[in-house]
N, C-alpha and C positions, 0 to 999 in steps of 0.2 A: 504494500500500500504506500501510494506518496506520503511523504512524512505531513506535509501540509493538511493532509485527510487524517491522520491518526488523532485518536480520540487524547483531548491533553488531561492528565491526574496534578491532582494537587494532594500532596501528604500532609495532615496537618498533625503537630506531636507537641509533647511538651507532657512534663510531670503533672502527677495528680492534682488536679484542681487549680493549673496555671490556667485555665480561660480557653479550652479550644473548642467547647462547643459555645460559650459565649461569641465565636471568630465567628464558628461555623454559623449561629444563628445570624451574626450579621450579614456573612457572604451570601445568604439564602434572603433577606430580604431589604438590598442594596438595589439600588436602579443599573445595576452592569448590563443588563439587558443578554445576559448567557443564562440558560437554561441548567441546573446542575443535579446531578444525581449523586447521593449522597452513598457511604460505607462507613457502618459503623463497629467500632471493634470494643464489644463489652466483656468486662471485667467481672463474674460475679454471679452467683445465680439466680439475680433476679435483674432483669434486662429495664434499666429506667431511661437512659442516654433519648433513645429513640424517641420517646412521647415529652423529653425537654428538648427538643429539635422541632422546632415551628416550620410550618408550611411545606413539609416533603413528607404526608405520609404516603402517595406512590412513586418514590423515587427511592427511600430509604430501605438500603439492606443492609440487615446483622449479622455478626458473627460474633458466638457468645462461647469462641473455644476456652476465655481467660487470657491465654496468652497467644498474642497472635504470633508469636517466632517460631512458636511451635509448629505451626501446621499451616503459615500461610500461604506458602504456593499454594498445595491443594485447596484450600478453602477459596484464594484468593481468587486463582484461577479460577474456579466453579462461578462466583458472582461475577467476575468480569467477562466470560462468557453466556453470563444472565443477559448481561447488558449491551451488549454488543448486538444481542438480536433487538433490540428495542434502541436500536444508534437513532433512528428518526426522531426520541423522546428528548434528549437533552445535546447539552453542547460541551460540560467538562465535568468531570466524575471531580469529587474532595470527600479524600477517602480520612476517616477519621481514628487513631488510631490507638487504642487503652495506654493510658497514663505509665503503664510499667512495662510499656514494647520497647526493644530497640530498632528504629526506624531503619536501621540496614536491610535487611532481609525483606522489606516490604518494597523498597526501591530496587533490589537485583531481582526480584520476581519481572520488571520492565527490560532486564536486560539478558538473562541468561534465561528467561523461555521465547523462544523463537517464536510462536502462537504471542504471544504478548506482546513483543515487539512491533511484529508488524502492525499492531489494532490502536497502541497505548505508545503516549508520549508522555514519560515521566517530567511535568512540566518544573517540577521543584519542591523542596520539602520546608515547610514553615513552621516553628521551630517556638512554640510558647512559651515565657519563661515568666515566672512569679517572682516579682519584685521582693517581695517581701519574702518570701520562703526559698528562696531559690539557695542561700549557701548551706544553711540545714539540709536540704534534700541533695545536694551535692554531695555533701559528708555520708550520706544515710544511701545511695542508689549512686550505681554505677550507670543505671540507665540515662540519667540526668544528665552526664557526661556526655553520652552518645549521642542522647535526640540533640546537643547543643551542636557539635562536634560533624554531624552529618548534613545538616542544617543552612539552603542554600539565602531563608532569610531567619529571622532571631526577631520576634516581637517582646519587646520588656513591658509586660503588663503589672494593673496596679498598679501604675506609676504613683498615685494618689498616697499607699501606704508608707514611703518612706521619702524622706527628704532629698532635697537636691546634690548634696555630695556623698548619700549612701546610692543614688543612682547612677552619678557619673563611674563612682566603684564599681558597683554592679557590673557597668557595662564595660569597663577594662577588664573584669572578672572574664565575662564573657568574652571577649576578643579575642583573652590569651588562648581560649579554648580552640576558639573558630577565627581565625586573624582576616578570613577573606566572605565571611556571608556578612550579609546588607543585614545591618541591626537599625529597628525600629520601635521606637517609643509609643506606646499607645497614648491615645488622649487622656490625659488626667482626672478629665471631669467624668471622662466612661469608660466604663471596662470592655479590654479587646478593640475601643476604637481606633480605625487605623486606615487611610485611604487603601481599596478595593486595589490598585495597582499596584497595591505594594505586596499583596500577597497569592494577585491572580497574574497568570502572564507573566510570570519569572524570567520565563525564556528558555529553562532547561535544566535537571537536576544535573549539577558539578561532578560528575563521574571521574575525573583527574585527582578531584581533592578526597574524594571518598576512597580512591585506591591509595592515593598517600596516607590516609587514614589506618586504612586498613587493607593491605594489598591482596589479601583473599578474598577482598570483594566479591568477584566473576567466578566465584567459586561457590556451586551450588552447598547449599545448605538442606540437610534433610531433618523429617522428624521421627528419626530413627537414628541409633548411634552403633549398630553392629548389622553383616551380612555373611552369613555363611552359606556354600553351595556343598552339597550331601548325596550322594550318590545312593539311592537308597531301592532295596528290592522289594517286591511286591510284599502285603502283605502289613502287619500291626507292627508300630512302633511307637516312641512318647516321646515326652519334652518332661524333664523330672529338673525340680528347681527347689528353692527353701525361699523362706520371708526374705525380701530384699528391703532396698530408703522407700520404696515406692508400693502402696497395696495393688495398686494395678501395673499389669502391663502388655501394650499390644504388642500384637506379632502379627506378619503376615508369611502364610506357607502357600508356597506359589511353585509350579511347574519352570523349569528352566527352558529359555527356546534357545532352540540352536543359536541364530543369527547372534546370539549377543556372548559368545565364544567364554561365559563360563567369567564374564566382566562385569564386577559389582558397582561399579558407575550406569551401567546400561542399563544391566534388571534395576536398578532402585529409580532413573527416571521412568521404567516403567510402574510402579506400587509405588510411586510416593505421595501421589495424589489420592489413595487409599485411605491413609494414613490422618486424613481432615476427615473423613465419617464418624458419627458416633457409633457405636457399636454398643450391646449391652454388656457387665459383662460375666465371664461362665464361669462356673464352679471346677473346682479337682476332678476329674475323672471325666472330663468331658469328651467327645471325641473331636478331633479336628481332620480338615483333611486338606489336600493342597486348593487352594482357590485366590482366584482376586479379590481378596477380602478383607478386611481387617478384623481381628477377633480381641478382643479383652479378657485377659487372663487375671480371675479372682486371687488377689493372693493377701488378701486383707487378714487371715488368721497365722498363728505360730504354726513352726513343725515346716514339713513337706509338702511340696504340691507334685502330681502326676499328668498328664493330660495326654489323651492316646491321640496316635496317630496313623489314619488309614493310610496305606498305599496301593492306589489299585493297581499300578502297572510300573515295572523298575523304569527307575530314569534319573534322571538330576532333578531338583528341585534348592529351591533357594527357601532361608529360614529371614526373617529380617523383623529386630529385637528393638523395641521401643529404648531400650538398655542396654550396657552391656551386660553378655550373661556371666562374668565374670561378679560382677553386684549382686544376682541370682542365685550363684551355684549352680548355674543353667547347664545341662545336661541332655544331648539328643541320641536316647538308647536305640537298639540296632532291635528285629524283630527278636533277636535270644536274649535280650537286657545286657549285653556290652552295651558300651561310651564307644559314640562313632566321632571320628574326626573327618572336620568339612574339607573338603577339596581344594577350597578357596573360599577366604575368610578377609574383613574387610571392617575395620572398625571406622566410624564418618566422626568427624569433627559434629557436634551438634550446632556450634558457632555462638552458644549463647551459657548462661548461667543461670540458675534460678538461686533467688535466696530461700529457703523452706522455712523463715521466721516471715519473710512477708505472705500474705493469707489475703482470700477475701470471704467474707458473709454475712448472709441477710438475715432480715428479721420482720415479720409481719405479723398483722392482724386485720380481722373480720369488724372486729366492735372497735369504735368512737373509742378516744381518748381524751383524756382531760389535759386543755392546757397548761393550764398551773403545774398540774403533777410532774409534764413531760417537759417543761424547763426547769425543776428540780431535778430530774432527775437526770437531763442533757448538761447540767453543769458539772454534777458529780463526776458524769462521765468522763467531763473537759480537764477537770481537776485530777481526772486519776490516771487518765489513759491520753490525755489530748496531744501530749508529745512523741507518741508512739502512734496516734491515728493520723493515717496520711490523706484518708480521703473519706469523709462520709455521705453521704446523699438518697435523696428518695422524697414520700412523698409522705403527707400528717393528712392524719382523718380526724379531727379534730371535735367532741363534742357539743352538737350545738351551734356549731358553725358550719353552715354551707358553703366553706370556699375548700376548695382545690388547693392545701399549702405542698411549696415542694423547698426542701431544704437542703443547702450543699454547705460541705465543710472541708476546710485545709486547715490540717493542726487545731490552733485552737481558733481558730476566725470560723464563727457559722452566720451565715445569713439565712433567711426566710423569708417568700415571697408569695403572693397570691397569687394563682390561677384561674380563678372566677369560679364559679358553682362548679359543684360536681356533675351536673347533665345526669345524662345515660349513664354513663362512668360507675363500677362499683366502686362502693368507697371502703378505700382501706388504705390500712398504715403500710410501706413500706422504706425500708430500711438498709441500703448497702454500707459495710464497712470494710473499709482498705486500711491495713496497718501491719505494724510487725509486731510481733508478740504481743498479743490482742489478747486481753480476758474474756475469751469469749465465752465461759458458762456463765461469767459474771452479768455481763453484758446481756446475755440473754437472761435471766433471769430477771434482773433489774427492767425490763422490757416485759415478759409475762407478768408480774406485779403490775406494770402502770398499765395492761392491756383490762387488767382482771381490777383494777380500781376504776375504770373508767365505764365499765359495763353496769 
């Protein structure tokens, strides 16, 4: 496709609760006169992003994997293949992306799948940063470093919250990171304002500086971290493993084809797109057999796990481990119970990090709450936990008040705001929270109490 025709993306990133659907709601009802179709990447399981996004609900798609480094080619590609059959509907996709992504992997999705290239023109990635919170979350998330770092422009929002020479800091702060993206100040008097040209129409994401960054850029990333190829004969065999860091973990057992000579680069751009399905997932003793599929292997209790495996016909076949099975104990026994070794084995950079103290979860309710109560008991909260909570938000069913409140928090800063009657709308509480070592029975509990005083 001429370049001139390809569809342009805008990435927008930035840490929890720097402002980028505040951007996003602006870019959505700006007189630019483009049509936009939005991607939303939620954190959490309980999906609120979307219905705080004005004026796109047929344009707006979700992806609610948690983490989108995980698994975004597959996912990504799948929605931007959505939208490509519906190209007559808009004019530029701003794809919006969870507070704790590293924005790398979602821009080499534009360059290393050939299907994406020709359709998508990574137009530029815009880069939210919180005035006020930004060197604590610098300290606390390596992500913070990254979305600044990859970042073809840098909005410094809240400019309001701090004075004029903790700004100009900031913003050398920010430089030494990223010395060559266009840093811009939003308006003081509003949040995320910012002229429309500063963050549409870039002109193109910096692929020179992002490989100076990080030179394995162009280097596919999968959401699997091991490949073993098994030469295996007809007939029952297993996958025998113990508790590993992780209660689940997918796998996929897939037929080997010739054409791809027995090369774990090959078969995993075949199955990596797999790998963004949800799957349920199975108990010890289940049977699995080779397929294009993705399964979920129960491994949530102590002890051993076993899981059979059919073979209907000898051949090669490919194993490919969410993990590695070294984390496992992972074990791929022969049809007599020997340990078979794979022919050809292949351990993948995953390219990313998780921290296991950061978390997310919700919290809801059916019945009305009492105001009063639930600012007692949102201070306590702020007071005990607020320096360890990175992100709160959702929405208050409030007793006796017929408004729509939806409430967002960074650290200890919460606002609350009206949404006008509740309409159609069921009215309920809900509640996401993002933090690193979170009380969360505490937290829940302190929440069933104010649900069950408010009834």
């Amino acid at each position: 496709m001429n370049a001139a025709n390809r569809i342009p993306v805008t990435v927008l990133t930035g840490f929890l609760g720097s402002g980028k659907t505040t951007l996003l709601n602006r870019i959505l009802t700006e007189s630019h006169g483009q049509r936009i179709a939005v991607i939303e990447n939620e954190f959490g399981e309980i999906g609120v992003d979307q219905e705080l996004v004005i004026n796109a609900e047929e344009e707006i798609f979700e992806m609610n994997n948690g983490c989108i480094c995980c698994t975004v080619r597959g996912d990504l590609i799948r929605i931007l293949g959505n939208l490509i059959k519906r190209r007559d509907k808009f004019d530029r996709i701003v794809l919006e992306t969870t507070g704790l992504a590293n924005p790398g992997p979602v821009a080499q999705t534009f360059f290393v799948d050939e299907g994406m290239r020709q359709e998508f023109a990574l137009d530029g990635i815009v880069t939210m940063v919180d005035a006020l919170h930004f060197e604590q979350q610098l300290a606390d998330s390596e992500e913070t470093r990254t979305q600044v770092a990859f970042a073809d422009v840098i909005v410094l929002n809240k400019t309001d919250l701090v004075g004029a020479a903790e700004l100009d800091g900031l913003e050398r702060r920010v430089r030494g990171i990223n010395a060559l993206a266009r840093i811009v100040r939003a308006d003081p008097g509003q949040r995320a304002c910012v002229p429309m040209g500063a963050v549409l129409g870039i002109g193109g994401f910096d692929l020179a500086r992002a490989l100076e960054y990080k030179p394995t850029f162009l280097q596919p990333e999968y959401p699997f971290e091991w490949a073993g190829a098994y030469e295996f004969a007809a007939g029952d065999h297993a996958l025998a493993m113990s508790a590993g860091p992780d209660p689940l973990m997918n796998v996929v057992v897939c037929e080997a084809l010739a054409g791809e000579d027995l090369d774990p680069l090959k078969a995993a751009e075949r199955v990596f797109t797999l790998f963004s399905t949800a799957a349920d997932p199975v108990p010890a003793g289940t049977q699995l057999a080779p397929e294009l599929r993705m399964r979920t292997l129960d491994l949530q209790h102590r002890g051993d796990f076993r899981f059979e495996l059919r073979i209907e016909s000898q051949g090669s076949y490919w194993l490919f481990t969410q993990h590695l099975p070294a984390e496992f104990s992972l074990r791929v026994l022969g049809h007599d119970g020997t340990e078979m070794t794979p022919r050809v084995q292949r351990a993948f950079d995953p390219g990313h990090s998780h921290d296991a103290r950061v978390a997310s979860f919700s919290l809801e309710t059916d019945r009305p709450i009492s105001a009063v109560r639930f600012q007692t008991w949102l201070r306590h909260v702020l007071e005990t936990q607020g320096t360890r909570l990175y992100r709160m938000k959702g929405f208050l069913n409030f007793d006796g008040i017929d408004e729509r409140v939806v409430i967002q928090g960074v650290h200890m800063v919460v606002d609350t705001t009206s949404l006008g009657p509740w309409g159609d709308r069921a009215k309920r509480t809900q509640l996401v929270f993002i933090g690193r070592e979170l009380d969360r029975e505490l937290l829940a509990r302190g929440f069933d109490e104010l649900a069950d005083a408010g009834n």
